[in-house]
C-alpha positions in Angstrom: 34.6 -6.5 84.7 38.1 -5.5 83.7 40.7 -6.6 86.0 44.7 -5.8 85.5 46.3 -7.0 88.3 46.0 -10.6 89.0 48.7 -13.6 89.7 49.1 -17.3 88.0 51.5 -19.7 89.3 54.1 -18.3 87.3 55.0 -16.6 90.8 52.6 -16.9 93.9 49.2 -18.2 92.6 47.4 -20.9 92.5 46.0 -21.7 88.4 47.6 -22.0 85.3 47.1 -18.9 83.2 44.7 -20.6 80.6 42.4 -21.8 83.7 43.1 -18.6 84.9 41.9 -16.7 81.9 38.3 -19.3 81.5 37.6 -18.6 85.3 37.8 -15.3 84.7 35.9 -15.4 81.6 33.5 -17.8 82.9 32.6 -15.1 85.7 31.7 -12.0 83.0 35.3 -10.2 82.5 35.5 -8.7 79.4 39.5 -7.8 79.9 42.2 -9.7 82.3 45.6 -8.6 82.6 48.1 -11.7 83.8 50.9 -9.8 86.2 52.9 -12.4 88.3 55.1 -11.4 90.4 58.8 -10.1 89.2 62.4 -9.3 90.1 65.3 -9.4 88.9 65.7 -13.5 89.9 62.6 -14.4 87.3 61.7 -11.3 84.8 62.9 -13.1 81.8 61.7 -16.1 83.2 57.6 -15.5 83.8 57.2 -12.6 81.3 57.6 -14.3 78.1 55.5 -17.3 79.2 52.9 -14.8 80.2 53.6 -13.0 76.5 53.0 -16.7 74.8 49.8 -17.6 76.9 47.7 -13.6 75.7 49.2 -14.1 72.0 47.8 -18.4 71.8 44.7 -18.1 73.7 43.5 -14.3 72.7 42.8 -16.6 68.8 39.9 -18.5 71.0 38.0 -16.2 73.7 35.9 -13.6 74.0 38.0 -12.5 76.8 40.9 -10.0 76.4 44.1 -11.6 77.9 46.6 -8.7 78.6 50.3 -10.0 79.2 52.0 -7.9 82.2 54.0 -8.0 85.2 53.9 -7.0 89.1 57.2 -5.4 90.1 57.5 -6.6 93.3 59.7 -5.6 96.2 62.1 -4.3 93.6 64.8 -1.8 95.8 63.8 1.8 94.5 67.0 2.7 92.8 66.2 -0.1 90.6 63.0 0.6 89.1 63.1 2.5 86.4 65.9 -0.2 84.3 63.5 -2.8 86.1 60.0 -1.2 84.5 62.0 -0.7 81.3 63.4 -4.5 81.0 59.8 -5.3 81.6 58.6 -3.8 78.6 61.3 -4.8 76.4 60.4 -8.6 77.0 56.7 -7.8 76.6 54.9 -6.7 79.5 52.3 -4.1 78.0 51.0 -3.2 81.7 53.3 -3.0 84.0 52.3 -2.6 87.8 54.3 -1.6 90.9 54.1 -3.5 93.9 53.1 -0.1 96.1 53.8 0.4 100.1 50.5 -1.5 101.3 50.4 -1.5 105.4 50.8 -5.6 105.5 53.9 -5.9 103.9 57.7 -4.4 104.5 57.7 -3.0 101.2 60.7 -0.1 101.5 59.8 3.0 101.7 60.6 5.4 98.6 59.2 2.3 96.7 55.8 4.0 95.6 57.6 7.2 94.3 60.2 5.4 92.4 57.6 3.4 91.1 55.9 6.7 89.6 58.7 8.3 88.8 59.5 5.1 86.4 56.2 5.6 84.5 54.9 2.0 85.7 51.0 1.7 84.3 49.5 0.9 87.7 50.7 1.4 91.3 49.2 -1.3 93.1 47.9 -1.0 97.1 49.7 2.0 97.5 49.3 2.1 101.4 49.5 5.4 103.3 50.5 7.2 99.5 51.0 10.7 100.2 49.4 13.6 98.4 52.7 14.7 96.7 52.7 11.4 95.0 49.9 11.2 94.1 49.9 14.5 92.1 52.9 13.5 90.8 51.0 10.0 89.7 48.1 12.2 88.3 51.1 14.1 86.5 52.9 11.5 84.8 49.4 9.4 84.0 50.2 6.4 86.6 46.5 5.0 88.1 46.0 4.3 92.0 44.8 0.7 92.8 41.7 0.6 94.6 42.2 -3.4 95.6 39.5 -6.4 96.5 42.5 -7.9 98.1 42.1 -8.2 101.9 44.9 -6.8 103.7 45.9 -4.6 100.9 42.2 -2.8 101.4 42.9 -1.4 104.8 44.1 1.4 103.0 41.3 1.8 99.5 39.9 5.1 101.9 43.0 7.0 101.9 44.0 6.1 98.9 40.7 7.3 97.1 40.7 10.7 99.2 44.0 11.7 98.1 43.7 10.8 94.8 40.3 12.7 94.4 42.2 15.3 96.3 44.8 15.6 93.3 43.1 14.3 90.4 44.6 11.0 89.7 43.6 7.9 88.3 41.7 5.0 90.1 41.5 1.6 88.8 39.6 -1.2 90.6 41.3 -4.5 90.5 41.5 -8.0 93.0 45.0 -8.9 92.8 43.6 -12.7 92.3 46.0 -15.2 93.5 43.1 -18.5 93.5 39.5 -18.7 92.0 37.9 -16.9 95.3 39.4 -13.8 94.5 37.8 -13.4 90.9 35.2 -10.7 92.1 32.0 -9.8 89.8 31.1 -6.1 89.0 28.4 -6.2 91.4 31.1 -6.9 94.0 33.8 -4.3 92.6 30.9 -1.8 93.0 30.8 -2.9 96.5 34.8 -2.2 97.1 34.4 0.9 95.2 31.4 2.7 98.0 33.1 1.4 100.8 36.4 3.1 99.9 34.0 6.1 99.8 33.5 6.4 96.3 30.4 7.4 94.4 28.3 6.1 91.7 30.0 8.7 89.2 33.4 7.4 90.4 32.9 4.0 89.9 32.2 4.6 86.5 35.0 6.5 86.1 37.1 4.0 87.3 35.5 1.4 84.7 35.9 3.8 82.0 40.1 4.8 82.9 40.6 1.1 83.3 38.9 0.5 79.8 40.9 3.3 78.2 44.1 1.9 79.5 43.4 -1.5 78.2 42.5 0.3 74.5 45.8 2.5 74.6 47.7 -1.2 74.8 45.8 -3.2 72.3 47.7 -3.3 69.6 50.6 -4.2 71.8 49.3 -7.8 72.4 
């Protein structure tokens, strides 16, 4: 299982990152990327604690720990300083908070999240197919999400993106221990957004090649 979205409660969730990371490792995940929740309030705040945890406990598990961030209701005009701050403290994946259909995320937010270059556009919502191509265009992965709420939406989001060519990447947005999923289960989210067999793997092998194009960043 590779999963590069999930929270710690360096913003909204519930765990420590190092309990965290063993939960995660204790359920089969071979990579985990840590991306609490930023703005402009906490950036330098969680990011280099988030930096500190991957570099300690990377020594002493078989788990990969992959230091990131979540962009997160960030005003569209600011995202590209925003995703470029983030990487200058150390976030090696850095993930938009996208337009999901349970939140009042602003509109404009998914396109100047892919216009930024952000690694991951998370529960992008009713994303439309000019975005996306433009996501498939600059290399920024579509977030098919185990997250309830954020779901409602996996089906459209893997049409159009299927429909254009972009990246998908499977992830749970964890917040507490119940939301750590097991591939079994991520092949579950993955069919009932309508994907095949062939597209799950894909998924699983993007996701992995993303994790490899970062490595020697942590």
């Amino acid at each position: 299982m590779i999963d590069l979205h999930t929270h710690t409660f360096l913003s909204d969730g519930v765990l420590l990152p190092m309990e965290l990371v063993r939960r995660a490792e204790d359920r089969g995940y071979k990579y985990i990327a840590l991306t609490d929740h930023v703005d402009s309030s906490n950036l330098d705040f969680a990011i280099p604690r988030i930096v500190q945890t991957a570099l300690a406990i990377n020594r002493y598990v078989q788990i990969q720990v992959i230091p990131g961030a979540e962009l997160t209701h960030i005003p569209p005009p600011m995202f590209a300083d925003m995703t470029k701050r983030a990487r200058q403290l150390g976030a090696v994946l850095v993930v938009a908070h996208g337009e999901t259909p349970v939140e009042p995320v602003a509109p404009g937010t998914n396109l100047a999240a892919i216009e930024a270059g952000v690694d991951i556009l998370a529960h992008p919502g009713l994303i439309t197919q000019e975005e996306a191509a433009l996501a498939a265009k600059k290399g920024v992965y579509l977030e098919i999400t185990a997250r309830n709420g954020h779901s409602l939406t996996n089906g459209h989001v893997a049409r159009v993106a299927k429909a254009v060519g972009a990246g998908l990447v499977l992830n749970t947005d964890s917040h507490r221990p119940s939301d750590l999923i097991t591939l079994k289960f991520a092949r579950v989210v993955a069919l009932g957004a309508g994907l095949n067999e062939d597209d799950f793997k894909d998924m699983r092998d993007r996701a992995l090649n993303l994790v490899r194009s970062h490595l020697n960043s942590v």
